[in-house]
N, C-alpha and C positions, 0 to 999 in steps of 0.2 A: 418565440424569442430564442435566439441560438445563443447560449449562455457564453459559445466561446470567443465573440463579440465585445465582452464585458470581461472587469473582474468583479471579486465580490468585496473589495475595500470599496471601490467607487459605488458598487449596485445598492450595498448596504445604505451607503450615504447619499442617494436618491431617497431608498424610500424612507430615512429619516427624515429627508428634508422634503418630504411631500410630492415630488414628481413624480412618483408614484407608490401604491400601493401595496401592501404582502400581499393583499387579497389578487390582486396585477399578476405579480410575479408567479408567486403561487399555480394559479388559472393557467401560466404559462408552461408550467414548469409541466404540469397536467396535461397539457397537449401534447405537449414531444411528447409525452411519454404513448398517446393513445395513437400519435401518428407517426412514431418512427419506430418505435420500440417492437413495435410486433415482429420485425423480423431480425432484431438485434439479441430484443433480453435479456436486455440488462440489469431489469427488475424483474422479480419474481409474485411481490406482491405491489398494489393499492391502495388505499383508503382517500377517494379524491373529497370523500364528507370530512372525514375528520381534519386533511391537511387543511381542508379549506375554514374551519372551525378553529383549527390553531391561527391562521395566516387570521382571521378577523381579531381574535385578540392580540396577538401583536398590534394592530392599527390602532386596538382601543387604546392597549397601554404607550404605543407614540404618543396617541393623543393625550395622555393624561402627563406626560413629559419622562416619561420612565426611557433612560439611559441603554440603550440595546446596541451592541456593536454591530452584532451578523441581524438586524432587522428584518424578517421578511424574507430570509433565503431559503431558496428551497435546499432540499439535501435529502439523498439514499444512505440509509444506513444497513452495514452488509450483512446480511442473515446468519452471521455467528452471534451477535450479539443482539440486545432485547433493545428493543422501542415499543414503549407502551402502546395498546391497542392494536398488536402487532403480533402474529404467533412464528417465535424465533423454528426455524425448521430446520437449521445448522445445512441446509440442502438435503436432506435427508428424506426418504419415506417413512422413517421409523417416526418421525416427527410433525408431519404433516398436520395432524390433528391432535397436535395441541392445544391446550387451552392458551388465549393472547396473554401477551408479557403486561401485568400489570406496572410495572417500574421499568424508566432507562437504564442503560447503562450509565457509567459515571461519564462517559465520553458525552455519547446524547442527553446525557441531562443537561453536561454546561454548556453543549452548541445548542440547546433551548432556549437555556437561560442566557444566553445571548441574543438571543431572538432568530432562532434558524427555524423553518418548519420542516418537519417529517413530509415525504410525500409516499414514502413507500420503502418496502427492503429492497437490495439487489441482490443478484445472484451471487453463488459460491460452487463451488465444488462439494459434495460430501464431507462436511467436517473439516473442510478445507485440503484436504488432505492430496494436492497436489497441483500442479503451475497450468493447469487449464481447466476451464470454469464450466463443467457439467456436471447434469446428474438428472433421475429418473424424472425426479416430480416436475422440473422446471424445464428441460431440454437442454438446447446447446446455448449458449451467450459465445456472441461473436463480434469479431475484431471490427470495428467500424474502418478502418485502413483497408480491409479486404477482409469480407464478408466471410470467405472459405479457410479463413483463421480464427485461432484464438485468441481472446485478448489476454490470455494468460490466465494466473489465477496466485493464492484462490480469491483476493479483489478484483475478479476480472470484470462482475458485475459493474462496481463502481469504475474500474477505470474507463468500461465500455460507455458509461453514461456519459463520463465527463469529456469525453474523446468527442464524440459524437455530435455536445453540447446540450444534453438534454436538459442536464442538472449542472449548476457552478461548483457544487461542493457535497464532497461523502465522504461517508467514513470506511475505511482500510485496516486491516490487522493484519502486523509481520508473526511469522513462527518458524518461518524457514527462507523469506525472501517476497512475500506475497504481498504489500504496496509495493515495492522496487520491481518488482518481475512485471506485474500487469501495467505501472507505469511508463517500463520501457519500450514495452509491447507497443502499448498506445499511443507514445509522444507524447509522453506528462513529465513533469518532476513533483519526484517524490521521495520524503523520505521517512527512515524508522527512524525514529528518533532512542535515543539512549533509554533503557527497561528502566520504567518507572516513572520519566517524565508525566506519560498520560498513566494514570495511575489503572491497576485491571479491579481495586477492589469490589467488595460489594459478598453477597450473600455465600455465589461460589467462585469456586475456583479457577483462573482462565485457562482452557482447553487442551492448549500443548505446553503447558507447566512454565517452567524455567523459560522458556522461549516467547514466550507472548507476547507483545507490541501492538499497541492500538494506535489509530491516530486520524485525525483528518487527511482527506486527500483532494488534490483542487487541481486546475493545471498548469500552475506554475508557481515557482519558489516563494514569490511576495504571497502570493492568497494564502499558501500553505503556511507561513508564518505568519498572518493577521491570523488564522484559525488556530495556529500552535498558542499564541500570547492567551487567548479567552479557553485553553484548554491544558494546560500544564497546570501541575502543584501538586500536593500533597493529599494523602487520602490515607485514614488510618485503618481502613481495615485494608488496605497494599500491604504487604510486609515489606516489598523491594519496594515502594513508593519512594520518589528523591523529595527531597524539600522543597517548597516554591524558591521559582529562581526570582530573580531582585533586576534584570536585563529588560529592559526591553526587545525582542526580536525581532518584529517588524522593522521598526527605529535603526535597529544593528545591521541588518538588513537592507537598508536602505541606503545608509550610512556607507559600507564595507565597498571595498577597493579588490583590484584582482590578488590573491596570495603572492607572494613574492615569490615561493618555489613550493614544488610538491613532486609526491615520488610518483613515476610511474611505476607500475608492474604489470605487463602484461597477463602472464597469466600465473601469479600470487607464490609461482615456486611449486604448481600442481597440477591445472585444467589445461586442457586441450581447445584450444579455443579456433574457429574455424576462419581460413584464411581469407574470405570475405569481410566478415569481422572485424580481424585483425586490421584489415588493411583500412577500412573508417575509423575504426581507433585510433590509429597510428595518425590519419590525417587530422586529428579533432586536437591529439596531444600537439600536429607542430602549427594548429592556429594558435595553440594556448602559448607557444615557447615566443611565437613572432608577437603575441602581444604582450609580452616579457615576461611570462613568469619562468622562473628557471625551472629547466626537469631534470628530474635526479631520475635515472633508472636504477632499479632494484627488483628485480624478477625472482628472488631465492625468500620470500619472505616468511612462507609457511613452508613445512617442511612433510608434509601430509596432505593430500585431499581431508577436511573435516569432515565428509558425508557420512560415514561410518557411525562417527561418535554423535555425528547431531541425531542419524538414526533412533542413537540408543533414548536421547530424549524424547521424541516425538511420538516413535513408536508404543514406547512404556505408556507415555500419556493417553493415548487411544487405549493401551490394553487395559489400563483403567476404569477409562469408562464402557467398554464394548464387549468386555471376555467375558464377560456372565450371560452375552446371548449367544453365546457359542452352544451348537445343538438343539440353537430354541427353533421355531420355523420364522424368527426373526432374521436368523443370521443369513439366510440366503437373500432379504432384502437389502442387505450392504454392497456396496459398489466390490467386486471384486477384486480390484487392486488393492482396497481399503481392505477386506480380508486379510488379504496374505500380509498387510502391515501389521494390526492388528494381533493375527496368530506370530509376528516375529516378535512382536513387542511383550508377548507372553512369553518368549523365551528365556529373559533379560532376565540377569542379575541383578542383587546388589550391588554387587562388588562390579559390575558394566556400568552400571549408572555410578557409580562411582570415581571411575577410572572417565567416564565421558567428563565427571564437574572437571576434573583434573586435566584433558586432552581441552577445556576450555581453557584454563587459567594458562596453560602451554603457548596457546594461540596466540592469546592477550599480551604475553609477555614477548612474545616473535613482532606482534605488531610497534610494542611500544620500543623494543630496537631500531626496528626501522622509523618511529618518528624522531627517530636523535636526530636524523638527516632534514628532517622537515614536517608540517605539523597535520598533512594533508599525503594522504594515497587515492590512484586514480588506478581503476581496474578497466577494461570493459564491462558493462554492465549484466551482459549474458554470454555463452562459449557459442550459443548457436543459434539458428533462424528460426523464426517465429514459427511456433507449431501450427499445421492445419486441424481443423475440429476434430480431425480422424485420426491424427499422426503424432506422434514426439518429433520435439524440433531435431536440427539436422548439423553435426556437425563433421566438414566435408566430406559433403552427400553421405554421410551414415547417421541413421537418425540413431538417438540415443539419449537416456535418462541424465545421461550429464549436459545436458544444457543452459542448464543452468545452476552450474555448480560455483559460482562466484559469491553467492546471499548466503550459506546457511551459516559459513564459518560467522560469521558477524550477527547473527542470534546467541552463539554460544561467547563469546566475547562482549556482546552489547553495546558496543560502539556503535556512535550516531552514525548513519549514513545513508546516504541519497541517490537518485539518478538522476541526469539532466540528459535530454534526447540531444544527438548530434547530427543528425540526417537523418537518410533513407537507405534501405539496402536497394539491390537493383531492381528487385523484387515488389520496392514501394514500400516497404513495411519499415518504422521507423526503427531506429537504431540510437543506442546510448551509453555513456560512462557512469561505474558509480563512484564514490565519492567518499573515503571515508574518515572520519575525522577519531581525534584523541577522544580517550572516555569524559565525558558528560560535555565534549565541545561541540553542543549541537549548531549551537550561534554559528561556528567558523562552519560546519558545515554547510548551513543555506547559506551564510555569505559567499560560500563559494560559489555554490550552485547557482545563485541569484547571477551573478557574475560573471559566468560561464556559459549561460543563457545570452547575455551579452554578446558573450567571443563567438557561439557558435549559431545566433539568429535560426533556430529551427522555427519559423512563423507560420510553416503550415497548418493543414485542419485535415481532419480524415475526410476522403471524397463522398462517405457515408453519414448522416446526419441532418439536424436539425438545418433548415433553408426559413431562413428572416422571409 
C-alpha cells in the first residue's frame, strides 16, 4: 500500500467503517518497510509482533464502538523520544543498549489514544544534533527524491518514510528547524507549531531546552491538522505548556480562503541565499500575487543572522547532558561534530545564555514590526541545495553550514511556522517556502499553507518508494 495514494482523514474512516482492517493496514505499513526500506532507512528499529498486537486491539475496540479518530494508522515515531516497548537511542551508540521505554511520550500516547499504531522508530542524527540524518549505529537515511541525498534532518528518518510512502503519518521535533528542514527536502508540508501547543511534559526534561517542539508530521497540510486537532492542549507537568485551544483546525482549515496579503522577505535582512533558489522563490511568490494576494516586500527584518545566539541555547543544552563524559572512553564514541558542540557549549555563560533569552525577545519584537504590515511572512524555506550524504548543501557552488539558516531564528521567538513544497530544483530535488505566522496563530498558518498547496499544485511523489 503506497500511503501517498491516500490521506489519513479518509484511511482512518475506512477502517472505521469496516473496509478495512488496522490489522490490513498495519500488515501493510510492515511491508514497505521490509521491501523498500533497506536501502532507504528510514527506520532504525521494528517490532512487527507488537505493531501487529496493537493494530488487533484497535479492531477489537471498533468493534466494541469505541470512538478513535486516527483508527488503525500506522506511524514512525523519531528516536529522540520514547514509544513504549521501544529502546529510545537518541541515534546514539552510547544508547544502544538500553533498557525499552516503558511509557510514550505525551505526543505518542495521544496519537494512540486516537487509535494510531506504532510500527517502529525512524531514524535521527546523534542527538539530533544537525540537518542530515546519520549516525554510527543506524547508517546513512536517504533522500527518497535521490538516493545520493539527504533527506535532511534531524526528522529526516520520518520525512524519508513519508516521502517514500511507507508510513501516512510520524512524529517530528523542531529545535533548530528539523520537521521544516526535512520536510522541505522531501516535498512535504510541515509545520512547528508555537512551543507548547504539543506539550514536551512528562518525567524529563526535553533535550535542547527552551527550543523544543514536538509534533506530528504527514504530507500534507489537512493530515497534519486532523493530527494537530487529536494532539494539542495542555499538560501540567510543561511549564511552557499553552492552554487547550477551543478552534477547531481541521474545520479552519478547511474552511480558510487565500490571505489577502503577506510580506515577502527574501532573505530575513541576513542569509545568503543561493541564486537558484532565489529564482523558484521568486516564481512561487508571483503565482501567489496572480492569484491575488497582495505582497508587501520587506527584506530588512532582522537585523542579525540568529545562529550565534540560537548556538548559545543548543549547545548549553548538549553540555548538560554530555560534559561529564568528557575523558571517559565514552567521549570518543560521540559523532565528532557533536564533540566540538558539546565542548562549545561548556564554554557558555550565564550571563550568554542570558543575553541569547534577550537576542530572542529582540527578534520577536522585529518580527511583530513587520506584521503591522500584514499577518503572514514568506521566506525561502532553506538558502541552499539539498545536501548529499557526504556533503553540506551548497550555496552558489560553495557548500556551507548556512544552509540552512532561515529555522533557528523562529525556535528562539516560537512563532508557528511551516513549509509548503513549490517545485523542483533542476537537480529534481524538491524545493519550498516557509511560512510564518503571529505568536500562537497557528490556525492562520495551515490555512495558509493548506492554500498555497493549492496556488502551487506540487502533486509529485519521489521516484523512490513504495509501488501499489
Amino acid at each position: 500500500m503506497d500511503f501517498r495514494q491516500t490521506n489519513i482523514v479518509e484511511l482512518a474512516r475506512q477502517i472505521r467503517g469496516g473496509e478495512m482492517s488496522a490489522i490490513d493496514v498495519t500488515t501493510a505499513a510492515l511491508n514497505n518497510i521490509a521491501q523498500v526500506d533497506g536501502q532507504l532507512k528510514s527506520f532504525c528499529s521494528v517490532n512487527p509482533e507488537r505493531a501487529l498486537a496493537e493494530a488487533s486491539a484497535i479492531d477489537n475496540a471498533l468493534a466494541r464502538g469505541d470512538n478513535l479518530p486516527l483508527a488503525g494508522i500506522p506511524i514512525g515515531v523519531k528516536d529522540l523520544e520514547d514509544a513504549a516497548g521501544y529502546v529510545t537511542t537518541y541515534g546514539s551508540a552510547l544508547h544502544t543498549g538500553d533498557v525499552e521505554a516503558e511509557q510514550d511520550s505525551e505526543l505518542v500516547r495521544r496519537l494512540k489514544a486516537a487509535g494510531c499504531v506504532v510500527v517502529g522508530k525512524t531514524n535521527t542524527p546523534e542527538f539530533g544534533h544537525r540537518g542530515k540524518t546519520d549516525n554510527v549505529p543506524f547508517g546513512i537515511t536517504r533522500n527518497p527524491w535521490n538516493l545520493d541525498h539527504t533527506p535532511g534532518g534531524s526528522s529526516g528518518g520520518t520525512a524519508a518514510a513519508l516521502a517514500a510512502g511507507i508510513v501516512p503519518l510520524a512524529t517530528g521535533s523542531d529545535g533548530g528547524g528539523s520537521i521544516r528542514i526535512p520536510s522541505a527536502l522531501c516535498g512535504l508540508s510541515g509545520i512547528k507549531t508555537s512551543q507548547g501547543r504539543i506539550p514536551n511534559g512528562g518525567k524529563l526534561p526535553p533535550g535542547s531546552g527552551l527550543l523544543t517542539v514536538k509534533g506530528p508530521m504527514a504530507r500534507t497540510t489537512l493530515e497534519t491538522a486532523y493530527a494537530l486537532d487529536l494532539t494539542v492542549g495542555d499538560l501540567a507537568t510543561d511549564t511552557f505548556a499553552q492552554g487547550d485551544k477551543v478552534d477547531n483546525w481541521l474545520d479552519g482549515v478547511q474552511r480558510s480562503g487565500l490571505p489577502d496579503s503577506v510580506i515577502w522577505s527574501p532573505t530575513m535582512g541576513f542569509a545568503t541565499v543561493d541564486k537558484e533558489i532565489m529564482a523558484h522563490s521568486e516564481a512561487a511568490i508571483s503565482k501567489l500575487a496572480a492569484a491575488g494576494v497582495t505582497i508587501i516586500e520587506n527584506d530588512n527584518i532582522w537585523e542579525t543572522d540568529p545562529v550565534r545566539d540560537w548556538l548559545v541555547f543548543w549547545t548549553s543544552a548538549r553540555a548538560r547532558a554530555q560534559q561529564h563524559l568528557m575523558g571517559t572512553k565514552d567521549w570518543e564514541r560521540i559523532d565528532p561534530q557533536l564533540r566540538k558542540l558539546i565542548e562549545m557549549g561548556t564554554k557558555m555563560t550565564g550571563a550568554a545564555y542570558a543575553l541569547a533569552i534577550d537576542a530572542g525577545h529582540h527578534l520577536n519584537y522585529q518580527l511583530e514590526q513587520a506584521f503591522e504590515a500584514a499577518p503572514l511572512i514568506v521566506t525561502p524555506a532553506v538558502c541552499g541545495h539539498t545536501p548529499t550524504v557526504e556533503n553540506e548543501g551548497v550555496v552558489n557552488g560553495q557548500e556551507t553550514p548556512g544552509w540552512v539558516g532561515f529555522t533557528v531564528g523562529l525556535n528562539m521567538t516560537r512563532n508557528p511556522t511551516g513549509v509548503v513544497p513549490i517545485g523542483k530544483s533542476n537537480a529534481g530535488l524538491p524545493l519550498a517556502l516557509q511560512v510564518i505566522g503571529r505568536q500562537r496563530a497557528d490556525l492562520s498558518v495551515l490555512q495558509a499553507m493548506h492554500r498555497f498547496e493549492q496556488v502551487f499544485e506540487f502533486n509529485e511523489i519521489a521516484g523512490f518508494g513504495v509501488e501499489d
